[in-house]
VEXNU-968977 format. One line per 3 residues: their letters; for each residue x, y, z of C-alpha. Coordinates in steps of 0.1 Angstrom, whole numbers. Layout:
N
A> X:Y:Z  ...
//
This chain:
245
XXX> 1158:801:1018  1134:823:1001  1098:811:1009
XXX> 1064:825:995  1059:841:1027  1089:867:1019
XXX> 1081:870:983  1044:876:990  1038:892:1022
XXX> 1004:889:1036  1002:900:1069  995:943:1068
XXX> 1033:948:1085  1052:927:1065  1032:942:1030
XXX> 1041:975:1048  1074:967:1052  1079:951:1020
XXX> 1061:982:1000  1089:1005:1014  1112:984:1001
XXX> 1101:985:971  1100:1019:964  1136:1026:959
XXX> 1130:1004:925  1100:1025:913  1127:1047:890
XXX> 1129:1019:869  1091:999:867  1085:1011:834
XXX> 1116:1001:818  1118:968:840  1084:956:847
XXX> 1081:931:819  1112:915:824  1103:879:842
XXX> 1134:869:869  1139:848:895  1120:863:925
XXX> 1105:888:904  1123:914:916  1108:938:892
XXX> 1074:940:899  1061:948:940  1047:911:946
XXX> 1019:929:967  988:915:947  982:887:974
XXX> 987:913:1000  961:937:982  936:908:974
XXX> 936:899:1014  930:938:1017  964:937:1043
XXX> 969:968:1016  951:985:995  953:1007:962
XXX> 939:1040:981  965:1040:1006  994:1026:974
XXX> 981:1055:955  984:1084:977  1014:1071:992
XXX> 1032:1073:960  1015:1111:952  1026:1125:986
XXX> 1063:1112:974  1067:1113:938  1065:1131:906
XXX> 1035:1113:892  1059:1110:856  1081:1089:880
XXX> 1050:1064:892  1028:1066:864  1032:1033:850
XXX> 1028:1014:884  995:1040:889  984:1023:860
XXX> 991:990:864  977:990:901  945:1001:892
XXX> 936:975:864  925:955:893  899:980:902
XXX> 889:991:871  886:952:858  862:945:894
XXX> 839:978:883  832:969:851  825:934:859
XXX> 802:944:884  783:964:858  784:935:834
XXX> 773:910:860  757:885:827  796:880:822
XXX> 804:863:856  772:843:847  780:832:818
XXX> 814:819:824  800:796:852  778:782:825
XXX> 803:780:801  822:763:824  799:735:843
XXX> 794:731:801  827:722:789  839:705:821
XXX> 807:680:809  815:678:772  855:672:770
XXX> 868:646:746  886:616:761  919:637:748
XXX> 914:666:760  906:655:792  942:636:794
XXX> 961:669:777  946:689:805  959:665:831
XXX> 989:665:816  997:704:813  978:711:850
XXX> 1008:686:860  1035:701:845  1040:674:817
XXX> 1026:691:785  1056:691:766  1065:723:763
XXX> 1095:731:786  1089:767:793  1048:762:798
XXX> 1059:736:819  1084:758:839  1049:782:844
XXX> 1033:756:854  1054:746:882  1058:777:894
XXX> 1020:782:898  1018:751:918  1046:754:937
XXX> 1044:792:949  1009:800:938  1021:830:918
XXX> 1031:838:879  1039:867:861  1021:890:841
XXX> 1032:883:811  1032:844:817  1001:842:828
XXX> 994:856:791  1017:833:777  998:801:789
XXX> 965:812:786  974:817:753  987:781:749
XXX> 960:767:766  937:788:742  951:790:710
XXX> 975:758:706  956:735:725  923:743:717
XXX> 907:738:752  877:758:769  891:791:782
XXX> 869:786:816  893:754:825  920:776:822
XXX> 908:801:839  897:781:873  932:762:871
XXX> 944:796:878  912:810:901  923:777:923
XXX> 961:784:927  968:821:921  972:834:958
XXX> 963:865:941  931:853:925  905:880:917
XXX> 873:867:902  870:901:879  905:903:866
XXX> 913:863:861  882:860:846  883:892:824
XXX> 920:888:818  911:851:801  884:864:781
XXX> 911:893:768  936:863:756  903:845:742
XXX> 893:873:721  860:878:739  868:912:759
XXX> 876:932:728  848:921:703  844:946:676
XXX> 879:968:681  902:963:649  931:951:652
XXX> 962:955:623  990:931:627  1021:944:609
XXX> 1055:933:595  1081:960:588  1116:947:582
XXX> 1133:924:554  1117:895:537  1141:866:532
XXX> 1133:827:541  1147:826:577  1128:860:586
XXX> 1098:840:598  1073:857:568  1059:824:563
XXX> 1049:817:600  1029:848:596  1017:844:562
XXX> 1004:811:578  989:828:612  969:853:588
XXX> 954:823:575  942:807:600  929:838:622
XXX> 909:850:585  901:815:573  899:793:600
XXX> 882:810:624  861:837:606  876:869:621
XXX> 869:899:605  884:926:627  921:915:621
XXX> 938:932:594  975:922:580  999:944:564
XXX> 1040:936:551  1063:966:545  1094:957:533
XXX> 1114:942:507  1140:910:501  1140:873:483
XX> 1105:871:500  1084:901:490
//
């Protein structure tokens, strides 16, 4: 039986042992990382380990120079140090931390009756939505998500639900056994549009335009991102041709 304490090492020998294991699979992080499995096999599973400092990204780092080409490990270099570089810039940006807590003792006072019950429902695994619901219980049950879900629900809870990124954002503060004040919180505001204020963005569709291409689900997301809620650093462009051009 796998348990969270084989996926998630904690203790410095086990993360040890587990980070050589790992290494073999290094080859292929790039190409493999984004890839969500069962047991996450793709990624090293060592960020509860290097929140509980059993390891840390000094030692990961050198490790992997004294052993590697760096074109081989430069994606997992990267990766790994987005933690750092999230908890250095909040600490220069300290009015950021402060300002979520306000936000949040805020909206935890002002929810509607509604959203109050569609929080409880999608914090229990009952939103609805089978695969936010699959993230869900995997949160609660092994205190862990991927990457990319993590973006995934944030995103739901964001932009389809309409609730107060700093809910979110303690719901997974509270259960993430890797939970890192700087990068939850900053990696919530990214999904919220709040960490990127002022770069432009250009969303484009290259490909053929015919009814069951989608064109109209973007047509429609255009709308509401320009219209509906005012942004003015999204730009939208189509290239292509077919019954819908």
């Amino acid at each position: 039986m796998t348990t969270n304490r084989t996926l998630f090492p904690a203790s410095r020998p086990s993360a040890l042992a587990h980070w050589e294991h790992f290494l073999p699979r290094l080859a292929e992080y790039a190409s493999q990382r984004n890839y969500i499995e069962e047991g996450h096999p793709n990624v090293s599973r060592l960020s509860p380990a290097i929140r509980c400092r059993s390891i840390t990204e000094e030692e990961m780092v050198r490790n992997l120079r004294e052993r590697f080409p760096f074109s081989t490990v430069e994606k997992f270099v990267q990766e790994l140090l987005w933690r750092s570089y999230w908890k250095a810039w909040l600490e220069t940006h300290p009015e950021v931390w402060t300002d979520y807590k306000r936000q949040f003792a805020s909206a935890s006072h002002t929810l509607l009756p509604e959203q109050t019950r569609r929080i409880r429902a999608i914090q229990m695994a009952d939103s609805g939505i089978a695969v936010i619901d699959r993230f869900t219980r995997e949160l609660l049950e092994t205190g862990y998500l991927h990457n990319h879900a993590r973006m995934w629900w944030a995103s739901y809870w964001i932009h389809v639900e309409k609730l107060p990124w700093p809910l979110g954002a303690d719901f997974f503060y509270r259960h993430l056994l890797d939970g890192d004040a700087a990068s939850n919180t900053l990696s919530w505001r990214w999904v919220a549009g709040l960490q990127t204020r002022g770069k432009p963005y250009l969303v484009a569709y290259l490909g053929v335009m015919a009814p069951q291409d989608g064109v109209d689900h973007l047509v429609r997301a255009a709308k509401v991102m320009v219209k509906d809620l005012g942004r003015t650093d999204v730009a939208f462009t189509f290239i292509g041709a077919g019954d819908s051009f």
